[in-house]
N, C-alpha and C positions, 0 to 999 in steps of 0.2 A: 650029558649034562642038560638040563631042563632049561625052559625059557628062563624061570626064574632064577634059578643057580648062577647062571651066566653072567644076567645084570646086576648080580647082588655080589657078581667076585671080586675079588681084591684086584684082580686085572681093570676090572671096570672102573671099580675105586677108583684105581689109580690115573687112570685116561680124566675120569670128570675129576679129581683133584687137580691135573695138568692142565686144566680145561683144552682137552681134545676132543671135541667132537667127529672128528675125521679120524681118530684112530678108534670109536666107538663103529664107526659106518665098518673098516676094516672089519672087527671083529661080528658084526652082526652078517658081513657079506662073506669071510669065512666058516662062519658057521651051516650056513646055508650051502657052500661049496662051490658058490660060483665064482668065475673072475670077474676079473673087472672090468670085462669086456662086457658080461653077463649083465654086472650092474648096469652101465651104462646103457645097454638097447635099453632097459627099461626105464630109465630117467631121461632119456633122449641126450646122449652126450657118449666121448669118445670113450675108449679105455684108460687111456694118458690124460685126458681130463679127470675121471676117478682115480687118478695114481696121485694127481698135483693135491684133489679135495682132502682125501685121506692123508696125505701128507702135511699138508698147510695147516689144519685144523682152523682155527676161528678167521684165518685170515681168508678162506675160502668164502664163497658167496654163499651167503645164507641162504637166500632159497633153495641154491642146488644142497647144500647139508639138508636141509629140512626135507626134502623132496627124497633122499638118498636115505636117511634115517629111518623115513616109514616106509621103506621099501623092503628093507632088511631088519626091522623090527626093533630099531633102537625106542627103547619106552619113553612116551613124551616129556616125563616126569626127569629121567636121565638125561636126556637131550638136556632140558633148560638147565640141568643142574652143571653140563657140560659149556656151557655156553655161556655158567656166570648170571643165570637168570633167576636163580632162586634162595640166594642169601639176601642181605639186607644192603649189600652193595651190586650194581648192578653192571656188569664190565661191558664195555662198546661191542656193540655188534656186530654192526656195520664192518666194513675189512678194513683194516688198519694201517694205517699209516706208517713210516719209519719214524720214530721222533727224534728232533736234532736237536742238539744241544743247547739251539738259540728259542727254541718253542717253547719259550713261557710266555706268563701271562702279561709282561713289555710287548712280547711279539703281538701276540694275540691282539692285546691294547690296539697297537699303529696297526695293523690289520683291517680290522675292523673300525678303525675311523676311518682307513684311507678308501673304505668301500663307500662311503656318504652315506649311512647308516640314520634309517628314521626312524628305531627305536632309539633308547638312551644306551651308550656302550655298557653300564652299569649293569642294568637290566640284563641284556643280551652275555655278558660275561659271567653273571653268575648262571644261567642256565645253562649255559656251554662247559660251569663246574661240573651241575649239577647234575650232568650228561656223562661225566667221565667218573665221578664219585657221588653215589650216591647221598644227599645229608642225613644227617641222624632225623629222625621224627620232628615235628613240630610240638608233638604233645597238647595242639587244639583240643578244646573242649567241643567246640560245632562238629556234627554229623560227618562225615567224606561227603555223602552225599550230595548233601547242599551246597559245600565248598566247592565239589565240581562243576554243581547247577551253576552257581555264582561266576564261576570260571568262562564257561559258555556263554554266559549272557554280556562278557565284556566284549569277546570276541563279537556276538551278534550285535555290541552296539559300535563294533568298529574299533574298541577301548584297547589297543595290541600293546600298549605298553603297560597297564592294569592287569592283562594277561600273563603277560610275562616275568612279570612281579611276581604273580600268585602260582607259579608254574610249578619252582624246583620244591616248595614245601608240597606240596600235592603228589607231584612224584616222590615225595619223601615217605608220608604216608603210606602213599597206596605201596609201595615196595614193602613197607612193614608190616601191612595187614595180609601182605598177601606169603608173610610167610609159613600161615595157614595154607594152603594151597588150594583153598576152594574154589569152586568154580566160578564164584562170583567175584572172589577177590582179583581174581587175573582177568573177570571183563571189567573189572574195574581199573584198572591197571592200563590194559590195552587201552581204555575211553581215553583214560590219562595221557597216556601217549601219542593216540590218535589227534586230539585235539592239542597238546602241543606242534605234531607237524603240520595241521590247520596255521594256527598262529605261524608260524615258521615260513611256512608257503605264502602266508600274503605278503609278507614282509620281505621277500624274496631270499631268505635264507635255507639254499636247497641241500645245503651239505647237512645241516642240522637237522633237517626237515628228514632228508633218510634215513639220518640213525634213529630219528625218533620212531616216522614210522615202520622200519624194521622190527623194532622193538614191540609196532604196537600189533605186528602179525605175530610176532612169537606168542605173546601171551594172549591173542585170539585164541589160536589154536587150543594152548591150554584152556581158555574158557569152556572149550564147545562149544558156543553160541555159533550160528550163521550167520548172524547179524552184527554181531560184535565183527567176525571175520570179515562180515562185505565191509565193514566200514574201515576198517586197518588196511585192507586191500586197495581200497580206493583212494586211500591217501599216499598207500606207496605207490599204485600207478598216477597218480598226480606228480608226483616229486620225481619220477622215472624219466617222465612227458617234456618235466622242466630240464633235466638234466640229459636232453635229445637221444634216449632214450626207449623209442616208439614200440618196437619189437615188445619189448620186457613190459615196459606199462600194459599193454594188452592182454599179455598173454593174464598178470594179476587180475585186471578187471572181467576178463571175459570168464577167468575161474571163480570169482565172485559174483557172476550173474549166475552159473550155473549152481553155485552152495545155494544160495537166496532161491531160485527157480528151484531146486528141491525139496523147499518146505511146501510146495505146492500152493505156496502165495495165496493161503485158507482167511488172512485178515489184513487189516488196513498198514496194519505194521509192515509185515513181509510183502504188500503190496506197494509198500510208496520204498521198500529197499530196493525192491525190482525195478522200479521207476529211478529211482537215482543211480543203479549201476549201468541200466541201458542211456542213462543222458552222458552219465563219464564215458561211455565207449563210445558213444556219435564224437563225441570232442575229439578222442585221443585218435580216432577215426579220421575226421577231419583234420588233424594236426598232422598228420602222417599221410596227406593227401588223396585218402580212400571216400572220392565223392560219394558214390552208390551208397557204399556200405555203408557210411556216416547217415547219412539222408534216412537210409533206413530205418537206423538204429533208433533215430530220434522222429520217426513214426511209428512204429512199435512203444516208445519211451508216452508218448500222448496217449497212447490206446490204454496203456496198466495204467496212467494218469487219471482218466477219464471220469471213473467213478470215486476218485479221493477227494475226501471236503474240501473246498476252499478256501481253509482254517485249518494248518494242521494243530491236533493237538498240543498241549503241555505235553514236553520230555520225551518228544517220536525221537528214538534216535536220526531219520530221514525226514525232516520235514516238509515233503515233497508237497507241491499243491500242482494244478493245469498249469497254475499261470506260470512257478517254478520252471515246469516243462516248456514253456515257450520263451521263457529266458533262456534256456540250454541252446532254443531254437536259434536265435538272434547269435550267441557265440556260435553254433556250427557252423552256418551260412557264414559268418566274419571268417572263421580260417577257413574256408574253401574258398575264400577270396571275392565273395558273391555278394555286397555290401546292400545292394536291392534287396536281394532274399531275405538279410537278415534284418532290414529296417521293416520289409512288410512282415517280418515273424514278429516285429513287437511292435506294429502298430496298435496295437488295444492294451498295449502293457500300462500301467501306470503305477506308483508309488501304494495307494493303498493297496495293495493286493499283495504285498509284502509285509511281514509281521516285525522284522526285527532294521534297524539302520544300516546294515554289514549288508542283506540283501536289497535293502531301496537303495545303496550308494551303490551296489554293483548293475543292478538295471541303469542306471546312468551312464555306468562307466562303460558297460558292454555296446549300448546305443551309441553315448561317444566312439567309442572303436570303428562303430560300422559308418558313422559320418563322418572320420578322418580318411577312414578307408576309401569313401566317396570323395574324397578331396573339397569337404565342404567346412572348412574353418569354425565359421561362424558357428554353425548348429553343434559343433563338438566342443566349443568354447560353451557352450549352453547347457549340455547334456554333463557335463565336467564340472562346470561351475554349482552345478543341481546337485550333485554329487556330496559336491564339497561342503555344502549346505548341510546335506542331511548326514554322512558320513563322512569328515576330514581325512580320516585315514586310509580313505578308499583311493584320495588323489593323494595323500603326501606319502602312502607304505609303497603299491608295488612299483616296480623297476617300470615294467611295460605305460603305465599310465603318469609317471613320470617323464620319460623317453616322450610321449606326444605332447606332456605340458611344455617339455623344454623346448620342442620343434617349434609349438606355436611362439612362443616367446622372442624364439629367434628370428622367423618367419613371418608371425603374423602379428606382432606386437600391437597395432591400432585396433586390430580387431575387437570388440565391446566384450568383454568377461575378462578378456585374455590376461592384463594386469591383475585385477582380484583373484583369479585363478592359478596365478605365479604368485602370487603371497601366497595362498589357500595351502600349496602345496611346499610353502617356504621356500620355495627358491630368491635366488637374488632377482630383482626386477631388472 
């Protein structure tokens, strides 16, 4: 039987009608004649780990299916259709939960209030629908396009709850344009989803944040893009990092340096993607207390920086600049616990040198870090309160910059900002 015969059988059929992906890997690793021992040397995993994937189907971890699939020659077109990725509903990816009988949307409700949630529960609940069921179209007359541009630019002005809003019609969309299956539709698709687990991640919603960005590596891949890929990559090794993680976030980012370093970084594009995957791995680097190799990463990250305008363009997917990179600088130095290092990495930083509020509130917040981290009140109450100034939701969304407004509060209450800084971020005075 020929490659095609195979995938086109009714045997197949029937595995992507049951959405089995893991009984798809089965059949492409019997055909081949190895075991499953066989599989495994070459995915880096046990025998009895390919016995559990093929067995479990969707509830397996998606990288190892995906990794397993193209190893044994499941066609990527079948894979997503296995997986529930190419109808007009898009079924969770991420590994699955048991659901109880008390898991509705009551649950969900008291759930997420009792998290102290600083979007609107509203908000947050319909995208968390819109996550498990796809919606029917919007039926917009405006472009995708722009709608996404539009998208982006709430997030870069800090706006997560205007985001959020505009989220599940936009995944509604792009799921229906994309059942065309062209290649621009599924990087449209992945953008989609990429920048939902952006929004997700600052607001420290990490669980949503990986189904999103799961989602938004599957349908990388089917783009083909490199760049579309580094950027879906990067967001799952973010959400990886969050969810202590270290090993696995790596292994995505350091495979996205190398897709990205394949196009031979020929223009400013692929040159500032190169630049934003070597700053993610200093981080995740330094998160996982690899001084050297951190330090490194984010001098190699300066050097592919070096020659990129000081402006990036309209619509780079990476909008890397120098000064970008010596913001990465300032957080590495903070998690290697080195809060000198990282105040002299952003002594010459300042607010213009940043184009959007989302990154002038985070140079504040990341300074803030490294003068809490000095155990210097005053100046973090200063760098915080600047923040909040230029972007509010930079101090009222994530957990981490919450956690040190609530410390001063309790700690340093007389301190000068500290009060305006605890309304700023709506806490009780």
């Amino acid at each position: 039987m020929s490659a095609h015969q195979l995938w086109t059988s009714g045997t197949v059929r029937a595995l992507v009608a049951k959405l089995d992906p893991g009984g798809l890997v089965r059949v492409g690793r019997q055909r081949r004649g190895w075991r499953q021992g066989d599989l495994g040397a070459r995915i880096g995993c046990s025998a009895s780990t390919v016995s559990r994937l093929e067995q479990r189907g969707r509830r397996a971890d998606l990288e190892l299916i995906r990794r397993a699939a193209r190893e044994v020659g499941v066609p990527t077109h079948v894979l997503a259709a296995s997986l529930g990725l190419t109808g007009a509903q898009a079924t969770i990816v991420a590994p699955e939960r048991p659901r109880c009988a008390e898991e509705d949307p009551m649950r969900r409700r008291t759930l997420l209030a009792a998290a102290g949630l600083a979007a609107p529960f509203s908000l947050l609940a319909s995208l968390d629908e819109a996550l498990a069921i796809t919606p029917d179209p919007t039926g917009s007359p405006v472009p995708f396009d722009s709608r996404l541009a539009a998208a982006r630019s709430h997030y870069d002005a800090g706006q997560n709850s205007m985001l959020l809003k505009v989220l599940p019609g936009l995944l509604a969309d792009a799921h229906a344009a994309a059942i065309d299956r062209t290649e621009m539709s599924f990087a449209r698709l992945s953008a989609t989803y990429s920048l939902a687990a952006q929004g997700l991640i600052k607001i420290g919603r990490y669980g949503q944040a990986r189904l999103t960005a799961d989602r938004a590596t599957v349908y990388a891949e089917l783009s083909g893009s490199p760049l579309v890929s580094a950027a879906a990559a990067r967001e799952l090794s973010i959400v990886l990092r969050h969810q202590d993680q270290p090993a696995a976030a790596q292994r995505h980012i350091l495979a996205a340096v190398a897709r990205v370093e394949a196009t031979g970084l020929r223009n400013d594009a692929q040159a500032s993607a190169y630049a934003q995957m070597l700053c993610t791995t200093a981080y995740t680097e330094a998160r996982a207390g690899d001084r050297d190799q951190a330090l490194a990463m984010i001098r190699v990250a300066a050097q592919a920086a070096r020659d990129l305008p000081y402006e990036a363009p309209e619509g780079r997917l990476f909008p890397v600049t120098p000064a970008a990179v010596d913001l990465y600088a300032v957080s590495v130095n903070w998690a290697l616990g080195d809060a000198g290092a990282a105040l002299e990495a952003g002594r010459r930083l300042h607010a213009s040198q940043f184009k959007t509020a989302e990154r002038k509130g985070r140079m504040h917040t990341d300074l803030g870090r490294a003068w809490w981290q000095w155990g210097k009140p005053e100046q973090t109450a200063a760098e915080l309160l600047a923040a909040a100034r230029v972007s509010p939701s930079e101090v009222r969304d994530p957990p981490a910059i919450r956690s040190i407004v609530s410390e001063l509060r309790s700690g340093h209450g007389n301190v000068v900002g500290v009060r305006q800084l605890v309304a700023a971020a709506g806490m009780t005075a």
